[in-house]
BALOBA-1460 file (C-alpha; in Angstrom, 3 decimals):
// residues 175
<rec num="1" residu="x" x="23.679" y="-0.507" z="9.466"/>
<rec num="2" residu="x" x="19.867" y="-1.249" z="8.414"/>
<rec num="3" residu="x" x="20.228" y="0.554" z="5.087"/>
<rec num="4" residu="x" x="23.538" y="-1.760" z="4.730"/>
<rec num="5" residu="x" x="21.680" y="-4.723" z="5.566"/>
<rec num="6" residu="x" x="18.354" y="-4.230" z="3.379"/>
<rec num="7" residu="x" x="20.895" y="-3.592" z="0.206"/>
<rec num="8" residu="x" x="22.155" y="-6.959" z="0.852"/>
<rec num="9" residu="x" x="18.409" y="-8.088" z="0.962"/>
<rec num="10" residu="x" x="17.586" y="-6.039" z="-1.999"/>
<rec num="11" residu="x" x="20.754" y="-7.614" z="-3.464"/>
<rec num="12" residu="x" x="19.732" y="-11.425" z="-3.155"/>
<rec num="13" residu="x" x="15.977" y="-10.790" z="-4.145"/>
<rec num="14" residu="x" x="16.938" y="-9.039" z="-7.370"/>
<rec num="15" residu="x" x="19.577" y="-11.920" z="-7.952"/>
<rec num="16" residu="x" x="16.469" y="-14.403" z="-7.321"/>
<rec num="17" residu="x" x="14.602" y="-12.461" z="-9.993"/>
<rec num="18" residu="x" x="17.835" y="-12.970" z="-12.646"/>
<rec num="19" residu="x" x="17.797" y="-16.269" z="-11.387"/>
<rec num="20" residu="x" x="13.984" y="-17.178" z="-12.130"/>
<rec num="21" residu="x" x="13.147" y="-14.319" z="-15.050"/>
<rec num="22" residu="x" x="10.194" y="-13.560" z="-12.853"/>
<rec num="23" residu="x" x="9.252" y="-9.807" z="-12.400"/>
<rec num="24" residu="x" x="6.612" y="-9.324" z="-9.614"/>
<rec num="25" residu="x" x="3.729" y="-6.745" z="-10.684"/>
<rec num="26" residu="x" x="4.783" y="-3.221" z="-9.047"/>
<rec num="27" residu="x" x="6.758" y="-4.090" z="-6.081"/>
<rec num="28" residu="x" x="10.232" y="-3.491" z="-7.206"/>
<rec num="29" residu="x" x="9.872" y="0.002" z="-7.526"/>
<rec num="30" residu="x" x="7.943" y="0.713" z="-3.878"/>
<rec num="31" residu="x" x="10.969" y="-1.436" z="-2.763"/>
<rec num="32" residu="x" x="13.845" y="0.424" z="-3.947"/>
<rec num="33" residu="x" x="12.452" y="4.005" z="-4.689"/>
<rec num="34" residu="x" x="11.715" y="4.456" z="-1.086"/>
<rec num="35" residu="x" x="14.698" y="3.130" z="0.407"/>
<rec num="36" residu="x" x="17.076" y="4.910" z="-1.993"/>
<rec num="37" residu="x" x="15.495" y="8.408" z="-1.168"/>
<rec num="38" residu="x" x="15.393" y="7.820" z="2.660"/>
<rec num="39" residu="x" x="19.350" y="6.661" z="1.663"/>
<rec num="40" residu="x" x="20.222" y="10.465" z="-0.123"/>
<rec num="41" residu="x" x="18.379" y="11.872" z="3.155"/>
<rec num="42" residu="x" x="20.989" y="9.670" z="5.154"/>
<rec num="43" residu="x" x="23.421" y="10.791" z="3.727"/>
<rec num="44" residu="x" x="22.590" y="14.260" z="3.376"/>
<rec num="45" residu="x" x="21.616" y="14.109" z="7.347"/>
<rec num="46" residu="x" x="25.508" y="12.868" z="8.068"/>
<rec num="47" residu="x" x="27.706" y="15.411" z="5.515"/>
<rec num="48" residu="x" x="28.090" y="17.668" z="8.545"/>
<rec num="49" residu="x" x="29.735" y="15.089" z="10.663"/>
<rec num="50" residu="x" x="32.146" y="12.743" z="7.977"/>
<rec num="51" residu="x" x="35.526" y="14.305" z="9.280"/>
<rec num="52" residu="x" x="34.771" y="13.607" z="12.566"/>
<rec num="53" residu="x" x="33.508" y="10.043" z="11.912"/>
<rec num="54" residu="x" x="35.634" y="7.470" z="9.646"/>
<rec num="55" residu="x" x="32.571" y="4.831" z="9.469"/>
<rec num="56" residu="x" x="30.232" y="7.504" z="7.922"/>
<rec num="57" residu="x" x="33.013" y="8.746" z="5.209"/>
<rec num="58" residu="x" x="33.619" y="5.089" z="4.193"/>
<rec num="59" residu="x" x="29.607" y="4.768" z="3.864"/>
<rec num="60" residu="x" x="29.255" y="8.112" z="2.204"/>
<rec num="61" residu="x" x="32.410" y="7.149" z="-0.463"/>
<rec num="62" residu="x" x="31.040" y="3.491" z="-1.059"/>
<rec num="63" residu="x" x="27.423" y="3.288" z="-0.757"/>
<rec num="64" residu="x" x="26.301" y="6.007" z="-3.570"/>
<rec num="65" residu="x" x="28.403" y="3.014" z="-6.007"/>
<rec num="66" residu="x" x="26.714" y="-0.095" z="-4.311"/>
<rec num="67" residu="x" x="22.960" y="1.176" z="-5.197"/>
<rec num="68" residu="x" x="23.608" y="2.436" z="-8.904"/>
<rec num="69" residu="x" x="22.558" y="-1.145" z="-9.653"/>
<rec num="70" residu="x" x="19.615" y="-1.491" z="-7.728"/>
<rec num="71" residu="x" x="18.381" y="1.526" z="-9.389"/>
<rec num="72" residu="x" x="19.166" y="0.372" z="-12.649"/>
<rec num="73" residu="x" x="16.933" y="-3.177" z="-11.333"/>
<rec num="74" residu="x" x="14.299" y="-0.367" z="-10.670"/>
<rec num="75" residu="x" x="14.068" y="1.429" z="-14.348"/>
<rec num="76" residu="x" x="14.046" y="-2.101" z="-15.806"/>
<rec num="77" residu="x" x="11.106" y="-2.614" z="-13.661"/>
<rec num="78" residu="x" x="8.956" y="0.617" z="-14.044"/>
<rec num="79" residu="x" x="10.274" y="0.397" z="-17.723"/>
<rec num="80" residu="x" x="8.636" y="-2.832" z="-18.308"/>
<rec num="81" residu="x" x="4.988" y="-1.577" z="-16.308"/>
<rec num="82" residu="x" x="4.701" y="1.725" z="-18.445"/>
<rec num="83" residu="x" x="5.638" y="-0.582" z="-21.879"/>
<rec num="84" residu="x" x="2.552" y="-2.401" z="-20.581"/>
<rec num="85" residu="x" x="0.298" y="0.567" z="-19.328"/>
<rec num="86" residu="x" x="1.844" y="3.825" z="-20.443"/>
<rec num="87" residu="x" x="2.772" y="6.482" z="-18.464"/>
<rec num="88" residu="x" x="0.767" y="7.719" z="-15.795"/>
<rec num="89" residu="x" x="1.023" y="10.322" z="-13.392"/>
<rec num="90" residu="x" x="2.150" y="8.204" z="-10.560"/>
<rec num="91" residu="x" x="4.310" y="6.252" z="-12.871"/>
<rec num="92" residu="x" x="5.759" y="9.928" z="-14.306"/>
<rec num="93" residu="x" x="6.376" y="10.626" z="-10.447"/>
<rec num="94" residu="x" x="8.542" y="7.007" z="-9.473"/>
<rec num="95" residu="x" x="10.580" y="7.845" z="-12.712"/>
<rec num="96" residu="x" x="11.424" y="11.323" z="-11.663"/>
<rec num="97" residu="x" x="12.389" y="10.900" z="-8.215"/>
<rec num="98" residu="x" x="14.435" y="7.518" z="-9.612"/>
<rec num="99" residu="x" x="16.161" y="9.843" z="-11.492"/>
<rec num="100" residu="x" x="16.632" y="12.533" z="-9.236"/>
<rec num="101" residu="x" x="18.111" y="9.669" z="-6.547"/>
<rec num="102" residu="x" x="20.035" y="8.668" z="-9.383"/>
<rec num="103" residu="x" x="22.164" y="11.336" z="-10.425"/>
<rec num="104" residu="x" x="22.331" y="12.469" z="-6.669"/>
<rec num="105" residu="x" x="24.102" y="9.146" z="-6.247"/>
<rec num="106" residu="x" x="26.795" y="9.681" z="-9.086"/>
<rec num="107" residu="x" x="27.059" y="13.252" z="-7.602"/>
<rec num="108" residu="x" x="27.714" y="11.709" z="-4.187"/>
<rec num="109" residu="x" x="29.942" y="9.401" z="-6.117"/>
<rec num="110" residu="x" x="32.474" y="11.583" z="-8.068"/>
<rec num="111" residu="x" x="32.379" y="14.806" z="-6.122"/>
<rec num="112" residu="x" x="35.122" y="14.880" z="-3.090"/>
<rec num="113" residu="x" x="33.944" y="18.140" z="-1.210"/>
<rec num="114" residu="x" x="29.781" y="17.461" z="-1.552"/>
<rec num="115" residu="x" x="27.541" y="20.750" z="-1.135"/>
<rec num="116" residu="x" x="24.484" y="19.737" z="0.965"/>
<rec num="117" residu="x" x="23.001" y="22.711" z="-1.089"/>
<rec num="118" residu="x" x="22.636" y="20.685" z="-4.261"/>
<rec num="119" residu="x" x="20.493" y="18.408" z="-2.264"/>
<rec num="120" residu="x" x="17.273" y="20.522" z="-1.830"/>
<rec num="121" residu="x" x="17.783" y="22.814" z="-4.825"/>
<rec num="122" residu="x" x="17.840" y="19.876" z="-7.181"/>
<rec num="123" residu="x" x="14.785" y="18.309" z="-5.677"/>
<rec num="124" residu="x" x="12.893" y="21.913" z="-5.628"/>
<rec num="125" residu="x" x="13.642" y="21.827" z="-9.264"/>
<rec num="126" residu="x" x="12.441" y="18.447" z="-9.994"/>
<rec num="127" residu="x" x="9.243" y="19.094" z="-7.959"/>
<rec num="128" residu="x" x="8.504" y="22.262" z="-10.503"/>
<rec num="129" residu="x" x="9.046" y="20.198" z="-13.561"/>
<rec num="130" residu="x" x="6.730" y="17.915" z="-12.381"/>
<rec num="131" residu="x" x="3.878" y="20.505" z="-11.832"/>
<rec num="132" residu="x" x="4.539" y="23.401" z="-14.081"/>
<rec num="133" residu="x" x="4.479" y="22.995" z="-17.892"/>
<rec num="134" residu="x" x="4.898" y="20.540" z="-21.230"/>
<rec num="135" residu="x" x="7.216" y="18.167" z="-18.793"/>
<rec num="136" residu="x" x="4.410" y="17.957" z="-16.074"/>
<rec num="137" residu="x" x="3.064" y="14.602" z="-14.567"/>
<rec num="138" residu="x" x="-0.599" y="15.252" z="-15.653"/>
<rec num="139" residu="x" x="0.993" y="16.939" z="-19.733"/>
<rec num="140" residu="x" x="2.667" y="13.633" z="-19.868"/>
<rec num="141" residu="x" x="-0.006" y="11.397" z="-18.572"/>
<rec num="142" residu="x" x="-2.302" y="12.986" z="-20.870"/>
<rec num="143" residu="x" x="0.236" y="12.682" z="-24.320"/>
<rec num="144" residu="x" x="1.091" y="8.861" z="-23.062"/>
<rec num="145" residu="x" x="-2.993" y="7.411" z="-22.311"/>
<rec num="146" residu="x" x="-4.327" y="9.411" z="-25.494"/>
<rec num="147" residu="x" x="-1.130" y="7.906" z="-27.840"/>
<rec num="148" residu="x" x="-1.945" y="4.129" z="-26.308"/>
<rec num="149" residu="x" x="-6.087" y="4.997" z="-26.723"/>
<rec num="150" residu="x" x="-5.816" y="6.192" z="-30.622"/>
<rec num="151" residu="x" x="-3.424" y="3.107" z="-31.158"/>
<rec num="152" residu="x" x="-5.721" y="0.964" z="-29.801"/>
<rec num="153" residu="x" x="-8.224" y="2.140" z="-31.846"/>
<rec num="154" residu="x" x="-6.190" y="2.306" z="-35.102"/>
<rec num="155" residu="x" x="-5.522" y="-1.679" z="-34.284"/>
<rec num="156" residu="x" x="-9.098" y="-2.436" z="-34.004"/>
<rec num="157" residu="x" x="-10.236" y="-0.241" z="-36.735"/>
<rec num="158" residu="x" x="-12.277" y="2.244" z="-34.875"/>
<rec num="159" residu="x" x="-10.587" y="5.196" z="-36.030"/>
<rec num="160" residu="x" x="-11.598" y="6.830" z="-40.150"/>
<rec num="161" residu="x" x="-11.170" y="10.053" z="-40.783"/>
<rec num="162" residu="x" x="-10.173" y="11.319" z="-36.944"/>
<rec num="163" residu="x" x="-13.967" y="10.113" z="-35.386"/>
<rec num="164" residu="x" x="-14.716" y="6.787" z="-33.692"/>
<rec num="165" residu="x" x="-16.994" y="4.326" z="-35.321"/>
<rec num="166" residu="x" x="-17.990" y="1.339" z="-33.790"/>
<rec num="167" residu="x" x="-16.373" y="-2.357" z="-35.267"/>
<rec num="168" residu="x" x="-18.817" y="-5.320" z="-34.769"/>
<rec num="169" residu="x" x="-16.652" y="-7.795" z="-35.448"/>
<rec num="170" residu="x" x="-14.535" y="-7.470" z="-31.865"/>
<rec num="171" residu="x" x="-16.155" y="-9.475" z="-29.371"/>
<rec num="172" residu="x" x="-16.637" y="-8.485" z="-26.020"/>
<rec num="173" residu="x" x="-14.892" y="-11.383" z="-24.022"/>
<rec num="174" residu="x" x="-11.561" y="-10.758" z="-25.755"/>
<rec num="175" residu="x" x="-8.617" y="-9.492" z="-23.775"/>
């Protein structure tokens, strides 16, 4: 019943934002990332019990469809921050676990006879991406910062010939 009730909430506060085209600064994401992943543990807590209990199947065959649009609300949202700031590792982190929530939720959604096995082995591979490798928070964090710093510097002519040389002409009040 309370993860029913704050998807209604979640519901009429991202209508409000439609309604006023105002995103507030990093709150969507805390609000929805958290509350979808406690939601896949929910449901991954009651698989053992849904033929015994009619009001958990009916939650387990609905709910997965109801918060494929609040997740969507959420990648707009962490979309627009790293277009602003780029990627950083906790950014890289929100994005993974959205998408690991994500296509748990479709899997919820479309398979009949769910595998609580999927649950854990899925997240345990997520996890390693994230620390092991080219795909790893701190590799991406790295490529994303250093592409937005050269840019930067290629706007403001700072950058000839691959070294930094200092431009005069910015002043040191601008934004």
């Amino acid at each position: 019943p309370l993860i029913s009730i704050y998807t209604l909430i979640l519901y009429v506060y991202f209508a409000k934002i439609l309604i006023t085209s105002q995103w507030p600064k990093g709150l969507v994401s805390h609000l929805v990332l958290w509350y979808s992943t406690i939601s896949v543990g929910v449901i991954f807590l009651i698989s053992p019990i849904l033929q015994d209990n009619p009001v958990g199947r009916i939650f387990k065959n609905i709910f997965p469809k109801i918060i494929i649009p609040i997740l969507g609300m959420m990648f707009v949202s962490i979309g627009i921050r790293i277009n602003q700031y780029g990627i950083t590792e906790n950014r890289y982190y929100v994005v993974l676990l959205a998408l690991w929530v994500l296509g748990i939720m479709i899997y919820y959604s479309l398979i009949k006879n769910i595998k609580n096995i999927i649950v854990p082995i899925t997240l345990s591979l997520a996890i390693l991406i994230a620390i092991i490798g080219p795909l790893s928070s701190f590799s991406f964090a790295i490529r994303s910062q250093n592409s937005r710093f050269d840019k930067l510097l290629l706007e403001n002519n700072m950058l000839v010939d691959g070294a930094i040389v200092a431009n005069t002409s910015i002043r040191s009040d601008s934004k």
